[in-house]
N, C-alpha and C positions, 0 to 999 in steps of 0.2 A: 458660858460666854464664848467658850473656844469655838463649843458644836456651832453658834449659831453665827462666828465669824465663818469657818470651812464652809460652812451652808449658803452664807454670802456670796464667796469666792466662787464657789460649783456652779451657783445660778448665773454667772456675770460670764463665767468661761462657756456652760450653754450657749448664753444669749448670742456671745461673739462666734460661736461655730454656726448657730442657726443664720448670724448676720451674714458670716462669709458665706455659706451657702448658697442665701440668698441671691448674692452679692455675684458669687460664680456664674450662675445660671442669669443672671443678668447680660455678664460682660461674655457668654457661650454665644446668646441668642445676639449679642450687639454685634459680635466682632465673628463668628464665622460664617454668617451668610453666605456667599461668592467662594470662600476659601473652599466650600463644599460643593460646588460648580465645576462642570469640565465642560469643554471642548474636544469633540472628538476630528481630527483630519485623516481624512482619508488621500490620499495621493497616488500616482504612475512612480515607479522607482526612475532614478538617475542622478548620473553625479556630475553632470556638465552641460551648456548648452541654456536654453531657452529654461527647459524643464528643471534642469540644474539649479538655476538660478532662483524660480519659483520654490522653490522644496526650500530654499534657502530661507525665502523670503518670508514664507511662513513660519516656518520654526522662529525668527526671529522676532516676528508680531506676538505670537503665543506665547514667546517670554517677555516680553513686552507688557502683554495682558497680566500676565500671571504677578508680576514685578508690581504692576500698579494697583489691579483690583483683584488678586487673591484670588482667580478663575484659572484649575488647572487645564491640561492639555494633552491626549495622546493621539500622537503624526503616528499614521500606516503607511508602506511605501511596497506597492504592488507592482509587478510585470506581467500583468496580464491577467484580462476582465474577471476568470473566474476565482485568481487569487483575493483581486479589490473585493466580490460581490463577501467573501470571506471574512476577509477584512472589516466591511460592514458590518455584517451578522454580531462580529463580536464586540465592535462598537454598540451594536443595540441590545448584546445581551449587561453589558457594563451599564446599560441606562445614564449614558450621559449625557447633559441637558440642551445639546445643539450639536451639530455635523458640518462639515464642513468637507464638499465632495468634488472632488476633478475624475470624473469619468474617462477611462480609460478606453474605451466606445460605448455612444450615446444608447444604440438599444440593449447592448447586453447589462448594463447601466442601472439603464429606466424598472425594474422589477425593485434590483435593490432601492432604488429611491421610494418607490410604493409601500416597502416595507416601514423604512424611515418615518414615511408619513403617518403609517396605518400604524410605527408603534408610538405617535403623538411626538415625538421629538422636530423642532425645529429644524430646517436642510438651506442649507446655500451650496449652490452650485455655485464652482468657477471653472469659467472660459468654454466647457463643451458642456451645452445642453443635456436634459432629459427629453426621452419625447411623450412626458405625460406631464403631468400637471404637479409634481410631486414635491418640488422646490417650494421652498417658503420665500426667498432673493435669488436674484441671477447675477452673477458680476461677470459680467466678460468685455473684451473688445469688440470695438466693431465690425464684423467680419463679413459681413456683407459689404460693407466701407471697404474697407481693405480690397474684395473683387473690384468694387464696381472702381474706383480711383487707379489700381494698376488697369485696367481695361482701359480708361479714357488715357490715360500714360502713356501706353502701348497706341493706341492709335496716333495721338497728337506726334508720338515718336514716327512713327512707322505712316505717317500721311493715310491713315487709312487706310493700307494694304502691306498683306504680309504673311510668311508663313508662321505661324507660334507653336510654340511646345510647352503644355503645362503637366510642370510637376504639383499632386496633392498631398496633401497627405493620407490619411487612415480612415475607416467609415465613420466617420460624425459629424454634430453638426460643423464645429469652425469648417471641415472638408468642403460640406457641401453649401455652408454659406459663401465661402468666400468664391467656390465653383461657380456657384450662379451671379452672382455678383461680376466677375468678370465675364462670362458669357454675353451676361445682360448688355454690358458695358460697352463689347466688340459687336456684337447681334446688328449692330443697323448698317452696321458698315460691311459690305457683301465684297469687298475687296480683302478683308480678314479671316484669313482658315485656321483652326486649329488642327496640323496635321500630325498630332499623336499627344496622349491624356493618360498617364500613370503617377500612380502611386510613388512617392519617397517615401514613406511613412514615418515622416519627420524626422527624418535621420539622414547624415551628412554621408553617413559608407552607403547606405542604400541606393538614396540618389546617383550617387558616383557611378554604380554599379547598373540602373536604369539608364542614366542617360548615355554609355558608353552605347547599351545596346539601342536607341533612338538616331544617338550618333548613324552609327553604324547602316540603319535603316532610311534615314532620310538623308540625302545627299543635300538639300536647301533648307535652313532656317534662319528665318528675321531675326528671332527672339526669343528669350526663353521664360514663363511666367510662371515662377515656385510661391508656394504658399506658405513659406517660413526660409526664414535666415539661414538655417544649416543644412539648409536642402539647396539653396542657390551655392552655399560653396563648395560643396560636392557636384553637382553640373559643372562650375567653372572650372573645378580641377580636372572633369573628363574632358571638358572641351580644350582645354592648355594642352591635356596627354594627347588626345586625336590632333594635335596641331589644325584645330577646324579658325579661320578668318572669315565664315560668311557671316557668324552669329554678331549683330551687331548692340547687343546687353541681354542682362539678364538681373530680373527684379526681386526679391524678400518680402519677407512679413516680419515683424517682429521690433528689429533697432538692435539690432548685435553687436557688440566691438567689432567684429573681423569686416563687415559686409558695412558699417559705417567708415572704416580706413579703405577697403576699395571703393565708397561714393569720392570720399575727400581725394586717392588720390587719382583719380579716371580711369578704376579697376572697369572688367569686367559688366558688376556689380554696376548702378547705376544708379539703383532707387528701392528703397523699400515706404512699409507701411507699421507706423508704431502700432507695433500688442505688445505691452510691456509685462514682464514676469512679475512687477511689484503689485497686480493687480489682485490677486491672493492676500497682500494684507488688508485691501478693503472686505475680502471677503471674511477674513477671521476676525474683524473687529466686527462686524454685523454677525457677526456667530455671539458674539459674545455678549453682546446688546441682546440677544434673543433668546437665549441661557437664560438672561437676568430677568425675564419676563417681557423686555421693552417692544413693543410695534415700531416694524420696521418704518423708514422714514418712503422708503420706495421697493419695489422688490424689483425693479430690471433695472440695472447699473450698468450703463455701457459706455465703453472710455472712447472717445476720439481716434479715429484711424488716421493722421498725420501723415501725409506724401512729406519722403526726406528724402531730397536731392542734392548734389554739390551747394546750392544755392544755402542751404539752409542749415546742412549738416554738422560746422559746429556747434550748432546750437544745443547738440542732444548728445554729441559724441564725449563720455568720458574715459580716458585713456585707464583708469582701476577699475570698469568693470568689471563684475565676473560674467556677465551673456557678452 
């Protein structure tokens, strides 16, 4: 009677280890899907500025993501192309299930993204282009927007005639879109010259450092058209040091705190063109949609280029930003 009560007992404690068993491998398959999911970002290094603020904005979507749907995340943060293209590689040797890439210039770039593609992993670019077809989404601004509205700006200012000075930035597309886009813009009006075209390379000491020496070179200019926010405040600090009075503004790209206080209070500064740094979290939550297996809803995402003038500038100006 005893043997065949233990015998009872043994069979019943089986059954329940087979059950939890079961039972594990149940609630394995339910509950880590996604938790077994990455995002990989790849980014330009810095710690302040346009760029600053980006790098910000995405670390905090990817805990975001990771907080709500169990999809983790690893930010790379590069100074320069051949470090990013590196950076890459070891994102694709980790096989994780989508990238998320801001090229640091668009052709040196474009190979690593080929690869992206060629190793089957989902790719969103944000803000600077590839120049192949290698993207699975694009999210950027509008940056031919951005040319062609400070170009009509610049005339409507300057009556259609005048001397200008444009600072770019660095070889890529936002560079060369927004170049032509203001070209475009001035083009019909033969009373508008651009009498010298360098590089800032989106940076505020840089510009500082070029336009002393443009300064210096051209005794006349109307106006000065930079392609990003921390490149007009570096101009305006060398034009304050040159004690120069012909220059009669000078325009941004972006929506910065510092270059939003010189619209509001009749700095300099005059007008810029929103490309906002929060534009990175659209691009990691479509990273993360396409991890999950999902079809994107669109693959070119282009945000609005906004002329912000005294007219309109509280509207956008928050005194805690960090750009």
């Amino acid at each position: 009677m005893l043997v065949k009560k233990r015998l009872s007992v043994l069979v019943a404690v089986l059954m329940m280890l087979v059950l939890a068993a079961c039972g594990g491998e149940d609630s394995e398959e339910t509950s880590g899907g996604e938790e077994d999911l990455t995002i990989g970002i790849s980014l330009p290094s810095a710690t302040h500025g346009w760029m600053g603020a980006l790098i910000d904005n995405a670390e905090e979507q990817a805990k975001e993501i990771k907080e709500s749907d169990g999809i983790d995340y690893v930010i790379t943060n590069a100074a320069d192309p051949n470090t990013q293209a590196n950076d890459v590689d070891d994102l694709i040797a980790q096989e994780v299930d989508a990238i998320v890439l801001l090229p640091i210039e668009s052709a040196a770039l474009s190979p690593v993204g080929q690869k992206i593609k060629d190793a089957g992993i989902p790719l969103v670019v944000v803000d600077r282009e590839l120049e192949n077809d290698a993207a699975t989404v694009v999210v950027k601004g509008d940056n031919e927007g951005i040319g062609v509205n400070a170009g009509k700006y610049f005339v409507e200012k300057l009556n259609g005639k005048g001397k200008v000075v444009e600072i770019t930035g660095p070889p890529n597309s936002v560079t060369e879109q927004r170049g032509a886009g203001f070209k475009e813009a001035i083009g019909s009006e033969s009373g508008m010259e651009i009498v010298a075209s360098q590089s800032g390379d989106f940076s505020t000491e840089t510009s500082l450092e070029v336009m002393q020496n443009i300064l210096q070179a051209q005794p006349e200019i109307d106006a000065v058209f930079t392609q990003d926010d921390g490149m007009a405040l570096g101009v305006i600090q060398a034009i304050k040091e040159a004690g120069r009075d012909d220059i009669q503004f000078v325009t941004g790209a972006g929506g910065g705190k510092e270059v939003f206080e010189s619209i509001r209070d009749d700095g300099l500064v005059s007008a810029t063109f929103l490309y906002s740094p929060t534009m990175v979290r659209e691009g990691v939550k479509i990273a993360a949609q396409l991890a999950k297996g999902e079809e994107p809803s669109e693959t070119n995402v282009i945000l609005e280029a906004t002329e912000v003038t005294k007219d309109n500038v509280e509207e956008y100006y928050d005194p805690d930003s960090k750009f």
